[in-house]
N, C-alpha and C positions, 0 to 999 in steps of 0.2 A: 203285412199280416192282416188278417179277416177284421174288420173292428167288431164284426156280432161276436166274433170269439171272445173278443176281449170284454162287450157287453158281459156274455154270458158268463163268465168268470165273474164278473164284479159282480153279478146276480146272485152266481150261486155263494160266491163269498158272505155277501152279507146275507141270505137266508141260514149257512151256517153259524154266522156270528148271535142271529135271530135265537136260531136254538140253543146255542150255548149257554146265551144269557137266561132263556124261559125253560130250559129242560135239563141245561146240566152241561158240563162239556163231556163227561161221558156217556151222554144217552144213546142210544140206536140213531135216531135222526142225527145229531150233528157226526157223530163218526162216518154215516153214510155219506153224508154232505163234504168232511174231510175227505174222504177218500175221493168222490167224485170230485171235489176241487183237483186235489194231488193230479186226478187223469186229465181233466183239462191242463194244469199247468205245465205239467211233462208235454203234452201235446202243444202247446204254446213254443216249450221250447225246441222242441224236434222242428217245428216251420221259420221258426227264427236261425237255427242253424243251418238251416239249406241256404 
């Protein structure tokens, strides 16, 4: 597996934990940030199962 992949996951992980804490867990930013994690992780797991 890529390890930037895995950097960039933990990146964008904890930017969304960032917004959760400072703007809400429902705001526009961290939903975005959820969603954008959910597509790296899915993609995480698509190259782990090859």
């Amino acid at each position: 597996m890529n390890i930037d992949l895995v950097d960039y996951i933990e990146l964008v992980r904890d930017q969304m934990i960032f917004a959760g804490m400072s703007s809400g867990f429902t705001s526009e930013e961290t939903v975005r940030l959820s969603k954008k994690l959910d597509t790296l992780l899915n993609l995480q797991m698509k190259i782990l199962s090859n």
